[in-house]
Backbone bond lengths (Angstrom), bond angles and torsions (degrees), N, CA, C in turn:
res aa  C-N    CA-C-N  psi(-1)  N-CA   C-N-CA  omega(-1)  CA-C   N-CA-C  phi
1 X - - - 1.459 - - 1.519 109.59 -
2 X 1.512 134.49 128.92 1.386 157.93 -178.02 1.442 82.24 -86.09
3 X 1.691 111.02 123.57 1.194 130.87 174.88 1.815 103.79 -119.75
4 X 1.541 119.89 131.07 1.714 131.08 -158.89 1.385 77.11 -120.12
5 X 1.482 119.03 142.14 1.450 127.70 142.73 1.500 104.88 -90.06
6 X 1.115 136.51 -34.88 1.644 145.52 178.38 1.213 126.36 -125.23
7 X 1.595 116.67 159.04 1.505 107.08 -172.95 1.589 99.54 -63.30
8 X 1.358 117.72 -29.24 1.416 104.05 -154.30 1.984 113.95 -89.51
9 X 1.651 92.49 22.33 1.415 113.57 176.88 1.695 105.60 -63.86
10 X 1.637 86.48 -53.00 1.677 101.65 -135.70 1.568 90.68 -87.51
11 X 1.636 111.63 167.34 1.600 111.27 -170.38 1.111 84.57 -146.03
12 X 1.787 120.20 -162.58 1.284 125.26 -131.59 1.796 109.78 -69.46
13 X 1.036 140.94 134.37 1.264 121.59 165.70 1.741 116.66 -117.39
14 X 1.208 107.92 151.43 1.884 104.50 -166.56 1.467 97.87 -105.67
15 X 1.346 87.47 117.62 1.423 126.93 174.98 1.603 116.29 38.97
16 X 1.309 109.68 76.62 1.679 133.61 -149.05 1.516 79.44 -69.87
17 X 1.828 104.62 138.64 0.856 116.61 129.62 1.458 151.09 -127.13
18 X 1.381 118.95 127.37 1.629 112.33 -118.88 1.647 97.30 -116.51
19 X 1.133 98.58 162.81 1.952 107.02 173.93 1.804 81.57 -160.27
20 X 1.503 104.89 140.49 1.436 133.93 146.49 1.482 117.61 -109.64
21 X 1.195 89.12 152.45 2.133 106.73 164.30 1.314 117.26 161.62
22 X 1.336 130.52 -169.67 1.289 128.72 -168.21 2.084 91.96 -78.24
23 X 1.375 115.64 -66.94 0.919 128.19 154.05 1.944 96.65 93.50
24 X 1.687 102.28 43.37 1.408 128.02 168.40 1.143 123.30 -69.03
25 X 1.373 117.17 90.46 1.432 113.89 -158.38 1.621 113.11 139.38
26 X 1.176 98.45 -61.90 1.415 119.43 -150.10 1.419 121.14 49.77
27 X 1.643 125.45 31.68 1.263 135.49 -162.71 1.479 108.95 -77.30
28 X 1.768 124.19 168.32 1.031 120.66 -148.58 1.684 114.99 -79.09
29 X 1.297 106.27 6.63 1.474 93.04 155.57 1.374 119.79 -88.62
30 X 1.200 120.59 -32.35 1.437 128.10 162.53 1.398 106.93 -36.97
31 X 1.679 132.22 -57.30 0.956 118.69 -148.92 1.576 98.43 -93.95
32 X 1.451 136.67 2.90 1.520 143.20 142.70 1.318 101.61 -32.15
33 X 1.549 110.27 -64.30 1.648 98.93 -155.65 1.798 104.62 -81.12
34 X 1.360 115.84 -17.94 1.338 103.67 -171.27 1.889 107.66 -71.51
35 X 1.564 101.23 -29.48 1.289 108.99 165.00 1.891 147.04 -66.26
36 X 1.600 65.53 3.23 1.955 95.03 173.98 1.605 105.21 -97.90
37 X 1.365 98.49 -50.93 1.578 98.13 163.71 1.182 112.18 -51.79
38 X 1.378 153.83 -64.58 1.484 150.89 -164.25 1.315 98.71 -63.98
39 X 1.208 140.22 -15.87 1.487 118.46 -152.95 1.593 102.85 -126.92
40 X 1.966 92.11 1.55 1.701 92.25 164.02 1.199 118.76 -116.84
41 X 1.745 91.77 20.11 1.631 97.68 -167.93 1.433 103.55 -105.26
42 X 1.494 116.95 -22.25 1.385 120.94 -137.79 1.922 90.34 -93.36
43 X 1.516 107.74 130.95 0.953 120.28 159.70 1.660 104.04 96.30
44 X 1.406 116.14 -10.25 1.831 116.75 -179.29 1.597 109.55 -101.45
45 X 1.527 111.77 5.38 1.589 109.49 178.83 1.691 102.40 66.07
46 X 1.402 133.34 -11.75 1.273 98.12 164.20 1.430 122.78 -83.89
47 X 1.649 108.48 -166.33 1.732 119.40 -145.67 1.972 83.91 -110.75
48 X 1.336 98.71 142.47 2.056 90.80 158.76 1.870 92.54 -102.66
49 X 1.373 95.39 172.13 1.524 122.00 -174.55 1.436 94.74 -148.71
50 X 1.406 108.93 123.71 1.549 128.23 136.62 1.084 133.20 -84.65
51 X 1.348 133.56 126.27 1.200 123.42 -167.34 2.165 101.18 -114.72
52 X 1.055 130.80 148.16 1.269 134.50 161.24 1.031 120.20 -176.24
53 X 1.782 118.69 159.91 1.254 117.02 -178.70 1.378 127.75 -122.61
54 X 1.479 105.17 163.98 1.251 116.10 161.48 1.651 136.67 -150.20
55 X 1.519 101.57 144.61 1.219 138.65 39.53 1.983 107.80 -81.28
56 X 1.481 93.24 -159.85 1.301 95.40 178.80 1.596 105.51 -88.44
57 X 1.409 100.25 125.43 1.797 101.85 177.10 1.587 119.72 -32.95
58 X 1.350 120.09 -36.26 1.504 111.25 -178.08 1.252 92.53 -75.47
59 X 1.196 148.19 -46.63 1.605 140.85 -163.86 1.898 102.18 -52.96
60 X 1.283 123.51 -50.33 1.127 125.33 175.10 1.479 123.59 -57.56
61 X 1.635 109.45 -35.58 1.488 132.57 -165.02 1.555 100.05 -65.56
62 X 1.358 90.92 -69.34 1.957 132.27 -168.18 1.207 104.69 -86.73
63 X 1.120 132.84 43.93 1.839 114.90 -168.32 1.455 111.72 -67.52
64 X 1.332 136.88 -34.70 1.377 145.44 170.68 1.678 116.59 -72.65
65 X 1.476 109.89 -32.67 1.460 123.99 -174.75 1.280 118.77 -88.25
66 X 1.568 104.53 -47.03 1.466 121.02 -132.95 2.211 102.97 -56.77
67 X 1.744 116.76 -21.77 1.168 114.38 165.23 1.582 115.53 62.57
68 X 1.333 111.92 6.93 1.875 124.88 -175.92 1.198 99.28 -62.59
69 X 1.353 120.96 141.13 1.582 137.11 137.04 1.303 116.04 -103.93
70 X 1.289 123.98 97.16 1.681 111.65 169.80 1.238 127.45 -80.66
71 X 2.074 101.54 158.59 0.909 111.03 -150.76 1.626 106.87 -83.86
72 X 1.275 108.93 -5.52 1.701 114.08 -154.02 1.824 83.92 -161.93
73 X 1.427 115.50 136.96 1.161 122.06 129.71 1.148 160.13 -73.83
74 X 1.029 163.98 139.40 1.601 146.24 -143.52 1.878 111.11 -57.89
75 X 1.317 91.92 -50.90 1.576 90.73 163.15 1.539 133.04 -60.34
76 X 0.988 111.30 -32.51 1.491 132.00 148.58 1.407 121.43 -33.37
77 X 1.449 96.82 -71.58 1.510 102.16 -167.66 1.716 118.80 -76.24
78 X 1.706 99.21 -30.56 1.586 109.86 160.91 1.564 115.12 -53.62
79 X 1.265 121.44 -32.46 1.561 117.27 159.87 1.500 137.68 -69.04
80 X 0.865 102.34 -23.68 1.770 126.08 173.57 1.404 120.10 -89.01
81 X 1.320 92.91 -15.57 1.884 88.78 -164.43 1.907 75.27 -100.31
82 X 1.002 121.21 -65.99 1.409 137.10 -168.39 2.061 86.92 -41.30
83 X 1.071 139.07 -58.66 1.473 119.35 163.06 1.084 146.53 -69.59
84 X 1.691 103.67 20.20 1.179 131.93 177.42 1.625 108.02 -102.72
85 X 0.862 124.86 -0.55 1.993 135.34 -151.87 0.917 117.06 36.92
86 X 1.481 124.92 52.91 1.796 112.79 157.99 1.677 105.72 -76.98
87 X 1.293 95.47 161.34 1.657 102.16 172.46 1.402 117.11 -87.54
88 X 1.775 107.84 -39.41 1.006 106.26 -161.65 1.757 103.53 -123.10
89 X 1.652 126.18 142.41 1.135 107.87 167.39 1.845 110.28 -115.34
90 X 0.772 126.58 138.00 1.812 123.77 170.57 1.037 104.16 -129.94
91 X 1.745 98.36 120.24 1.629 110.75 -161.20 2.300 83.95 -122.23
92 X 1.467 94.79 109.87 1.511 102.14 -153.31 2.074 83.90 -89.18
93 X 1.056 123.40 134.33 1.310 119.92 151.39 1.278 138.55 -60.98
94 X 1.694 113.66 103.55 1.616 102.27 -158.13 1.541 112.80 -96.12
95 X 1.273 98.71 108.61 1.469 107.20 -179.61 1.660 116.12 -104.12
96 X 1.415 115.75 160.99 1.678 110.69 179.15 1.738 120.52 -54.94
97 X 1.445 102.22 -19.86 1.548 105.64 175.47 2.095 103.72 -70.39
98 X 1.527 84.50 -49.90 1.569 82.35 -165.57 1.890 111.64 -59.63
99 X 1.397 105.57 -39.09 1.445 118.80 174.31 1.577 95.97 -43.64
100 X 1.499 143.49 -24.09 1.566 127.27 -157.74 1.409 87.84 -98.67
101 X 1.190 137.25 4.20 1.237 129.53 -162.08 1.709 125.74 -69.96
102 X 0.922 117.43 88.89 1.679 111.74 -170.64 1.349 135.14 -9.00
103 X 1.053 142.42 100.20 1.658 122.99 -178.40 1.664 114.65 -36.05
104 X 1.431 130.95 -33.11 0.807 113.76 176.64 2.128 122.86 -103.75
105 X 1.477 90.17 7.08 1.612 105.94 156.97 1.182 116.35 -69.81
106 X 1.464 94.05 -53.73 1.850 97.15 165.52 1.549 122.55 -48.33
107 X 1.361 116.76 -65.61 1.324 108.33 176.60 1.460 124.23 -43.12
108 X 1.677 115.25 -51.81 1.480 115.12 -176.54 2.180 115.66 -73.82
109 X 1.282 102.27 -44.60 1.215 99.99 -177.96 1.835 106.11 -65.33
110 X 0.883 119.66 -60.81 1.723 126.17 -159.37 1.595 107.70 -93.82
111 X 1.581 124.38 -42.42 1.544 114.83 173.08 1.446 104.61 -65.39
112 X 1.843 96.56 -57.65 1.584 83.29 -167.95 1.412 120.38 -80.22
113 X 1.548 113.40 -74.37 1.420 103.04 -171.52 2.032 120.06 -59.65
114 X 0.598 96.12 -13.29 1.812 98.11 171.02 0.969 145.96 -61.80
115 X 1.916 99.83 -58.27 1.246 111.02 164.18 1.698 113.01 -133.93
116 X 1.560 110.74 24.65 1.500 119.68 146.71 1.799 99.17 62.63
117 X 1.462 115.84 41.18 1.402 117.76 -162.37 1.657 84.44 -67.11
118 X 1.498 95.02 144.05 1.787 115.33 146.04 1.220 121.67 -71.04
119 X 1.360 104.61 -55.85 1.672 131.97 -150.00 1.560 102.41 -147.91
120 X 1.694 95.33 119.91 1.532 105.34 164.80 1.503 124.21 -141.21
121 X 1.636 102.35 148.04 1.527 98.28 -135.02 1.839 73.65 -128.94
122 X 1.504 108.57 133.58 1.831 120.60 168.92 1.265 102.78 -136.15
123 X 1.476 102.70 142.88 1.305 123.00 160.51 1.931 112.56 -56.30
124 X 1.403 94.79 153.53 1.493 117.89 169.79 1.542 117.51 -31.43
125 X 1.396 119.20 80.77 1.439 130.62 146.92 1.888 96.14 92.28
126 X 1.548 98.46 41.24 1.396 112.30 172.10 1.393 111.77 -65.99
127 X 1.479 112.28 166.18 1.660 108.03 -160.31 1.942 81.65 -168.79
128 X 1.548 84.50 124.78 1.607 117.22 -178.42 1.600 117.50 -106.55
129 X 1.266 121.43 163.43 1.247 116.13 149.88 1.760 119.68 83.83
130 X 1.375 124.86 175.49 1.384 136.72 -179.18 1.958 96.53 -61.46
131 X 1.927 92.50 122.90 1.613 84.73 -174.45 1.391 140.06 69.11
132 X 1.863 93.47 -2.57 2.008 106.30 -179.17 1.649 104.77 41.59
133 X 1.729 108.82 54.79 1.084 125.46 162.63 1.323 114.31 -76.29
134 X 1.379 101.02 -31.40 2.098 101.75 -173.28 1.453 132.11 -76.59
135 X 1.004 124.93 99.02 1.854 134.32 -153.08 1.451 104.40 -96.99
136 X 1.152 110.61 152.52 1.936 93.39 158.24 0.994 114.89 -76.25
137 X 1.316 149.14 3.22 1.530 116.47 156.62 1.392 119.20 -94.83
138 X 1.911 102.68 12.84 1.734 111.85 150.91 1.111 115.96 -80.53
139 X 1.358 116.31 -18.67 1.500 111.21 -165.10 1.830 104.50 -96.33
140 X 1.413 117.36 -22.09 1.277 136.80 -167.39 1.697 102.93 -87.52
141 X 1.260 105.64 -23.47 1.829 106.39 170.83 1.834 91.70 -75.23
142 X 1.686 108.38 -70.67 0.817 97.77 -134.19 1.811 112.59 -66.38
143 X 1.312 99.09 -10.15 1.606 115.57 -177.97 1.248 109.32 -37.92
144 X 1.737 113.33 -48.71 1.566 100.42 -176.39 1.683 123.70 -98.53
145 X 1.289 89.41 14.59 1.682 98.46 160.02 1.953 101.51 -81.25
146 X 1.092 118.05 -60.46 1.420 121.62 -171.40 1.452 115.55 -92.16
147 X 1.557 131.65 15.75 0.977 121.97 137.07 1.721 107.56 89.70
148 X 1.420 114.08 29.67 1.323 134.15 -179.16 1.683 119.08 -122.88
149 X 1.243 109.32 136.85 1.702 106.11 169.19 1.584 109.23 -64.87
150 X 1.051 96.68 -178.12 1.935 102.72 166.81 1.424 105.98 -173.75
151 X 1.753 113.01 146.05 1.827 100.24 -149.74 1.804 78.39 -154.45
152 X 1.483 109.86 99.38 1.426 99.37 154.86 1.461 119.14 -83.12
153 X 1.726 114.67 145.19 1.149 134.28 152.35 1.236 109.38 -69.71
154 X 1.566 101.02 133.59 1.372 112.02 173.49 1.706 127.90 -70.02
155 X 1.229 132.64 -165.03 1.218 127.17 173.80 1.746 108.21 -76.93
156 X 1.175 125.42 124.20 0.972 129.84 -173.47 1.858 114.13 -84.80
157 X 0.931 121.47 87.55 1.818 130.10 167.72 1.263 113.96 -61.51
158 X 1.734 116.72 123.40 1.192 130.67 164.80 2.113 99.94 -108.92
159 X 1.366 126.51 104.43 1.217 126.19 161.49 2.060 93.95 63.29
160 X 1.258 112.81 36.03 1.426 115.06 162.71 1.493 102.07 80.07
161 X 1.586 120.50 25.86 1.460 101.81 -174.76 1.770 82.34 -149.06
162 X 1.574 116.60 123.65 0.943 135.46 -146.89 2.237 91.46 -74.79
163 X 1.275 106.98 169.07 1.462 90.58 172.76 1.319 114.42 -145.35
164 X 1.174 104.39 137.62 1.977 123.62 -171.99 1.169 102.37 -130.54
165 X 0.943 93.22 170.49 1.714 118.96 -178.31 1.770 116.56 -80.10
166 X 1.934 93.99 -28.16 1.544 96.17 162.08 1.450 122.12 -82.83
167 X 1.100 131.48 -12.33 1.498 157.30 -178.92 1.879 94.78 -66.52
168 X 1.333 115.68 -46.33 1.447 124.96 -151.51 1.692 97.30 -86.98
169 X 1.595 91.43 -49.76 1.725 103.82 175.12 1.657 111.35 -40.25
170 X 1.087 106.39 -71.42 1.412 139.62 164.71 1.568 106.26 -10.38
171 X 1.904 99.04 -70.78 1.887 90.45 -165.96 1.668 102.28 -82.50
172 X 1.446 122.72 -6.79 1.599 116.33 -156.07 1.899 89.13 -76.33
173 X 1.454 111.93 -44.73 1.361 122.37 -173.85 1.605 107.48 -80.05
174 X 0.982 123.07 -17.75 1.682 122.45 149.99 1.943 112.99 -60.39
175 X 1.098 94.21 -42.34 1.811 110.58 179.70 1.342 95.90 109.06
176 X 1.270 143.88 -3.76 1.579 131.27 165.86 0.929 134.11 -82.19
177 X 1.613 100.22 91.63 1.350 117.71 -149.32 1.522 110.66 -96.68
178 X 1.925 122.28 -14.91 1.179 113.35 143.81 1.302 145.27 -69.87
179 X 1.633 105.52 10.62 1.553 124.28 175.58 1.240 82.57 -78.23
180 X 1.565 118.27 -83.52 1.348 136.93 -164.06 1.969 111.55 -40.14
181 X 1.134 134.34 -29.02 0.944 164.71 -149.71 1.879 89.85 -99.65
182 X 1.169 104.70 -60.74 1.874 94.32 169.19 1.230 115.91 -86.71
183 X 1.022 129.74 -15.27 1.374 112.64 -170.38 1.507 103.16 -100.32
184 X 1.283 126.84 -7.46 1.884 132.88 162.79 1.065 98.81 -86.67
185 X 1.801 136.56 -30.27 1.486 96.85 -173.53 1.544 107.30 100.99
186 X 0.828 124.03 -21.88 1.714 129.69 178.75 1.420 103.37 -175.07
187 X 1.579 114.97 -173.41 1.582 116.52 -176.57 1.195 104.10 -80.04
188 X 1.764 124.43 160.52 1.420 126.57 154.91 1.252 98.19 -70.57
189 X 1.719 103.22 171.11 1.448 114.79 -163.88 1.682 89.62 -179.04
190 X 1.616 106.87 135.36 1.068 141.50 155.68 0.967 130.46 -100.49
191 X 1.439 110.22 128.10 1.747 119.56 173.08 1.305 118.27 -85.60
192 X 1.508 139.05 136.15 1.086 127.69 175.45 1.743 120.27 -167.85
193 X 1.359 123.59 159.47 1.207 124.32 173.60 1.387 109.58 -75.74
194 X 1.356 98.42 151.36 1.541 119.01 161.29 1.581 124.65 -102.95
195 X 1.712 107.65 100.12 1.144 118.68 -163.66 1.563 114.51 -118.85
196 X 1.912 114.08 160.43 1.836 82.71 -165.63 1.463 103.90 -104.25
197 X 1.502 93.91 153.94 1.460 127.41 170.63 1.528 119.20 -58.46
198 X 1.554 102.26 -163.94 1.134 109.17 156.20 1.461 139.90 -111.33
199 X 1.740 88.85 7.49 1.370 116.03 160.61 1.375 118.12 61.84
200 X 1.307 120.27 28.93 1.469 146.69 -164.85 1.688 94.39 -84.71
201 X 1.184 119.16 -27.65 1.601 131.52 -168.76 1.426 95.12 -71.64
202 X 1.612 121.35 -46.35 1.726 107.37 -173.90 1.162 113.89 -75.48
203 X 1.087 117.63 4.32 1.855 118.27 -174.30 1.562 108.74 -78.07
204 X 1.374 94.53 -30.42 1.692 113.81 -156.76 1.700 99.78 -104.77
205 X 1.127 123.37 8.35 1.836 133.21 -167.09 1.768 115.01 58.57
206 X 1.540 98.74 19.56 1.280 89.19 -169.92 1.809 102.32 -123.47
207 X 1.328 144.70 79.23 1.272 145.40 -116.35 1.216 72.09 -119.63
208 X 1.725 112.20 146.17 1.396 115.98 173.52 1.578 107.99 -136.70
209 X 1.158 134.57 175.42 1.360 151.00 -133.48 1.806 71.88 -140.20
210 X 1.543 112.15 127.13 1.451 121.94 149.87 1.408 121.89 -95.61
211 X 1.157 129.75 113.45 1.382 143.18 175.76 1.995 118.73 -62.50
212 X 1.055 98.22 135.57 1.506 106.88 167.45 1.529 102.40 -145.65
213 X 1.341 93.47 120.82 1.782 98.49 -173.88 2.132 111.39 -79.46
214 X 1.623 96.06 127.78 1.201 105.15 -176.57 1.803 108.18 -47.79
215 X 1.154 132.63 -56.03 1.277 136.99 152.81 1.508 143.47 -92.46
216 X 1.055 104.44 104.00 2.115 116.49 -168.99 1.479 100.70 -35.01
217 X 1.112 128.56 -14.40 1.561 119.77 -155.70 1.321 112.51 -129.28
218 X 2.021 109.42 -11.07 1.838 105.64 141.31 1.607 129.43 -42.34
219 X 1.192 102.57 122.79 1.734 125.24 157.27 1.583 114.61 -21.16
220 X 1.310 136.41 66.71 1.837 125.41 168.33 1.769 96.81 -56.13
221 X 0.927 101.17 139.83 1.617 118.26 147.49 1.192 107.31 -42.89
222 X 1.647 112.55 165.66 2.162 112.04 140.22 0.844 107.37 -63.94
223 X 1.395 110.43 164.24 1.184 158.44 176.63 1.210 106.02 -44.85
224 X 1.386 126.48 138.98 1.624 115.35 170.66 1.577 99.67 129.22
225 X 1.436 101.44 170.04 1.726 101.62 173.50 1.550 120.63 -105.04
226 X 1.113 110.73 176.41 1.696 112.05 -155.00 1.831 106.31 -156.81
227 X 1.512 81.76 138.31 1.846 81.82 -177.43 1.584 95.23 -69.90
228 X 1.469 139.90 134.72 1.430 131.93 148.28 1.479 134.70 -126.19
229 X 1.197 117.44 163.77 1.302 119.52 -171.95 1.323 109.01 -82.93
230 X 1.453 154.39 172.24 1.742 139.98 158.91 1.528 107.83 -138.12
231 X 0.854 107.51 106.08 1.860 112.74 177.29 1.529 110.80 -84.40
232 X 1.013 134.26 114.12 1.481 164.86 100.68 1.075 160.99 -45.90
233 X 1.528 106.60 83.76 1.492 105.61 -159.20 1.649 136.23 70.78
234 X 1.314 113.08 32.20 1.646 113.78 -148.91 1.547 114.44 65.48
235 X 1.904 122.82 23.91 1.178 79.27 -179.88 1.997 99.77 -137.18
236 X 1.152 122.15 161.52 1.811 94.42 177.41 1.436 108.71 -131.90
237 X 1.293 108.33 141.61 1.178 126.31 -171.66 1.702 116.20 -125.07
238 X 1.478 116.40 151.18 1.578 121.80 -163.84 1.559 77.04 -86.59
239 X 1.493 82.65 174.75 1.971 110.24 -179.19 1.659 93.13 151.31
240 X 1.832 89.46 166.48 1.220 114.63 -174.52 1.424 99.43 -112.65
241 X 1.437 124.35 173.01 1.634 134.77 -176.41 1.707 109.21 -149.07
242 X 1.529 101.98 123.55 1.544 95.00 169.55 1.464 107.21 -106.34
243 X 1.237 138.69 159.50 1.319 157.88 -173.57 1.132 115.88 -146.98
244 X 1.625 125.99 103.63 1.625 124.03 -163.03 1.119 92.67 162.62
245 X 1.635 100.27 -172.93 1.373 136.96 -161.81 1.633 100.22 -94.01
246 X 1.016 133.07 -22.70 1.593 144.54 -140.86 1.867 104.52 30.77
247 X 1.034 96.78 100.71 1.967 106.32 -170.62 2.363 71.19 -66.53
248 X 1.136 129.33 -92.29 0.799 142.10 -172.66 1.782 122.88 10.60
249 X 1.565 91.59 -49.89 1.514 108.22 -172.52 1.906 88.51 -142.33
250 X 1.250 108.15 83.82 0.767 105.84 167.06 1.414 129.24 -65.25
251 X 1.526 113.77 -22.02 2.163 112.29 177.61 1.778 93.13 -70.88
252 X 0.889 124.67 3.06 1.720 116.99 178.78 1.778 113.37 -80.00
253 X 1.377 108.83 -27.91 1.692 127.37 171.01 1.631 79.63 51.36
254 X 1.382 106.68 165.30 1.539 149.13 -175.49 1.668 102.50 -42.72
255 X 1.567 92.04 109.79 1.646 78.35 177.46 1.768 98.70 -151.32
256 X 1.286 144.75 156.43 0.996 167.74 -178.92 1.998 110.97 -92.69
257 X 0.729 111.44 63.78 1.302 108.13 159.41 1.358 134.38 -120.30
258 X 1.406 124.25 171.03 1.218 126.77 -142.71 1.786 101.36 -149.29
259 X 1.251 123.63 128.17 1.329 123.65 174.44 1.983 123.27 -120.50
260 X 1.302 101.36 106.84 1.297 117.52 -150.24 1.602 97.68 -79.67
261 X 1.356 127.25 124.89 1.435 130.26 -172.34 1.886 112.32 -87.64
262 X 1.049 99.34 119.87 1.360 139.44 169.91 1.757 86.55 59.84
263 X 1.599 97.06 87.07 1.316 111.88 170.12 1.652 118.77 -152.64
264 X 1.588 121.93 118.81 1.366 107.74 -177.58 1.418 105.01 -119.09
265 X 0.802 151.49 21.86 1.823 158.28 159.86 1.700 93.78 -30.66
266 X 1.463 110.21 145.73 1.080 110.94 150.66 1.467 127.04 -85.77
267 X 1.092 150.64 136.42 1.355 137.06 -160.60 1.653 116.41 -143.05
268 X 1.439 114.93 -4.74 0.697 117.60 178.68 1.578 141.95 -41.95
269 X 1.223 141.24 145.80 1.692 139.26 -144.38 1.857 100.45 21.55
270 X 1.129 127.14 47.51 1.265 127.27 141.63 1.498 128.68 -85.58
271 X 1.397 109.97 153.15 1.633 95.50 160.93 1.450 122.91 -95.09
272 X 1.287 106.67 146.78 2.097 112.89 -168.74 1.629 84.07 -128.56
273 X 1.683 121.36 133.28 1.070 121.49 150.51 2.054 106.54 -99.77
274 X 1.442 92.80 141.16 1.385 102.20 -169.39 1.900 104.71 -123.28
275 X 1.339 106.34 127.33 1.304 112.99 -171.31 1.636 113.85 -110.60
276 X 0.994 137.14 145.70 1.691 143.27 -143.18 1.825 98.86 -127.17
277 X 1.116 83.79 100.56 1.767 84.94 -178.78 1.670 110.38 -110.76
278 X 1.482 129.39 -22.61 1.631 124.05 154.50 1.436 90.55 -148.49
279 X 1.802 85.40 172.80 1.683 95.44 174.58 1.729 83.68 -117.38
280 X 1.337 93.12 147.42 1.588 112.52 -164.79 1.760 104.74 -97.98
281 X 1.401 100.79 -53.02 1.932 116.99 172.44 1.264 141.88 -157.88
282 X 1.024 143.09 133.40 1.603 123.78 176.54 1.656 111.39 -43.36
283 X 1.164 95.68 144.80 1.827 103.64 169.80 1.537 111.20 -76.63
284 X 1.678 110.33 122.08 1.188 134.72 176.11 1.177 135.35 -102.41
285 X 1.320 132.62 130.43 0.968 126.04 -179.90 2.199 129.02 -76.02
286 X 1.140 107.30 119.27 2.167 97.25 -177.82 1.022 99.14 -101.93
287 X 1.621 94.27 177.20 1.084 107.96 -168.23 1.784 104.37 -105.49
288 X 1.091 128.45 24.99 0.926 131.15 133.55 1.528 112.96 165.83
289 X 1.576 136.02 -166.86 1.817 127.89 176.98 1.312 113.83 -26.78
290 X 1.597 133.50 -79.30 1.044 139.30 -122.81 2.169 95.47 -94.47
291 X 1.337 89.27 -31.96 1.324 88.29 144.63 1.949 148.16 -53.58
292 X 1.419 93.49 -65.80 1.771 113.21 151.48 1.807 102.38 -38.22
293 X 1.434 101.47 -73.09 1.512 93.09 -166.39 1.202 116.98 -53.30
294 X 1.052 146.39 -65.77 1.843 145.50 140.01 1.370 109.74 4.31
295 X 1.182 135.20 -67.83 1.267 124.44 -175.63 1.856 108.46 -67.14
296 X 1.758 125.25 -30.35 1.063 117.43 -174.03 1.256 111.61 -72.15
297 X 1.226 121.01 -24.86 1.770 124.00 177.25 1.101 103.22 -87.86
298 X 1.450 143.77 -4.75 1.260 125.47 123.86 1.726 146.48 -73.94
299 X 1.080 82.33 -5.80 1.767 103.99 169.11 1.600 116.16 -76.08
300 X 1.360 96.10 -43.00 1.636 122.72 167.25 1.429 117.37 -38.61
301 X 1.273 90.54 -91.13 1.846 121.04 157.36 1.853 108.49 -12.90
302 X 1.320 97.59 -74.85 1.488 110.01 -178.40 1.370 120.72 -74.33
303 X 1.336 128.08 -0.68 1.369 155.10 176.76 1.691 109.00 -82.72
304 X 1.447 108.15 -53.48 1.132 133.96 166.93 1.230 121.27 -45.55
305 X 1.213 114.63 -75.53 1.482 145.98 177.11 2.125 89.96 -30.73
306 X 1.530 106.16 -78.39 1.502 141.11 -177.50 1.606 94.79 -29.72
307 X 1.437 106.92 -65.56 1.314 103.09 -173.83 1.768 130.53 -97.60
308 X 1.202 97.50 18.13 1.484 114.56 165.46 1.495 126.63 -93.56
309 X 1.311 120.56 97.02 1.323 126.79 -169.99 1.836 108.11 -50.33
């Protein structure tokens, strides 16, 4: 996949066929429409194009309001989309100039003359342009002025309950993370450094990995612990994750760590991506170690169980 930081990256493409959106997530309605692209691509020699931006348009819109956690970071989503088979990605910089941009500036400057679309394919009741004035039945007038198809995707149903990216937000911060878990299409997963603690975890046999999230404005789960996966280096390993306050040790304040099972690497200021496959319990407060430890060898146990096919 040909990755654009700017329009003025990308050059000629044959007979683009294109989809835009934020495309946060890349969850399985997302991957409906990318699969409309492949299946109008396959066998006519033309190119697909993704188009999306960053930052995220409400971050630019809302900068004081906007309250986003995303679901995917740009690096993120350049990986996902790229195992999806697009050809092309254009990751447009959304700035307050570009936000004034006409719905139908958009269409003529960037669909048409830019990337010379054939065929353009939007999700369910998508909305473009200055004010998200641009509808498909803006895009469906103007199509046969400029000489392009246009193909909405319908509402995409997971088990009768339609699926967004706010839907996903929704159950990860509930902690239902096998909601969230179908409706992405694979596990969530965090990227992050390994930074040091206070190392209170080796005292207790239970040594944990301190987290610092690669981006302030990734999605945490609730609070609580979680069976997870930990990728390293090409490689993945079981473990559990707490996320909280630690009521327990309270001078520890709010911290994200993660304890990787039968693993001694040093890893420190590395990056570990960590993937969320159940939430096991709310974080509790004991009444003191031997307590904690008791419940972690049952955390273990049931960790195990979770992540054993």
């Amino acid at each position: 996949m040909m990755v654009y930081r700017s329009l003025d990256e990308i050059g000629k493409i044959n007979q683009a066929i294109v989809t835009q959106g934020t495309f946060d997530g890349v969850h399985v309605a997302h991957q409906v429409i990318i699969k409309r692209l492949n299946d109008l691509k396959n066998g006519t020699g033309r190119e697909t194009v993704l188009i999306t931006y960053e930052p995220h348009p409400r971050m630019v819109l809302f900068p004081e309001t906007h309250g986003l956690s995303l679901l995917t970071d740009l690096d993120e989503k350049i990986e996902l989309l790229s195992s999806q088979g697009v050809d092309h990605l254009l990751v447009i910089p959304f700035t307050p100039e570009f936000s004034n941009l006409s719905s139908l500036d958009f269409i003529r400057s960037i669909i048409v003359e830019k990337l010379n679309t054939s065929h353009l394919v939007i999700g369910y009741n998508h909305r473009f342009g200055k004010n998200r004035e641009g509808s498909f039945s803006h895009l469906r007038e103007f199509s046969k002025t400029y000489g392009f198809e246009v193909d909405e995707i319908p509402e995409q149903d997971v088990d009768q309950i339609s699926v967004s990216s706010t839907k996903i937000r929704e159950s990860l911060l509930k902690g239902s993370i096998k909601t969230a878990t179908s409706y992405l299409g694979r596990e969530y997963c965090i990227t992050a450094t390994v930074v040091k603690g206070k190392q209170l975890g080796r005292t207790i046999g239970f040594p944990t990995a301190n987290l610092q999230m690669r981006n302030p404005f990734k999605l945490v789960p609730q609070d609580g612990v979680y069976a997870v996966k930990v990728g390293w280096k090409g490689n993945s390993f079981k473990g559990m994750m707490n996320i909280g306050s630690n009521p327990t040790f309270p001078e520890k304040g709010r911290s994200m760590e993660v304890h990787i099972f039968d693993f001694t690497e040093d890893i420190y200021n590395q990056s570990i991506r960590v993937s969320f496959v159940d939430k096991l319990r709310d974080e509790m407060k004991f009444s003191g170690i031997e307590e904690l430890q008791s419940q972690l060898n049952r955390d273990k146990l049931r960790a195990l169980e979770v992540l054993t096919p």
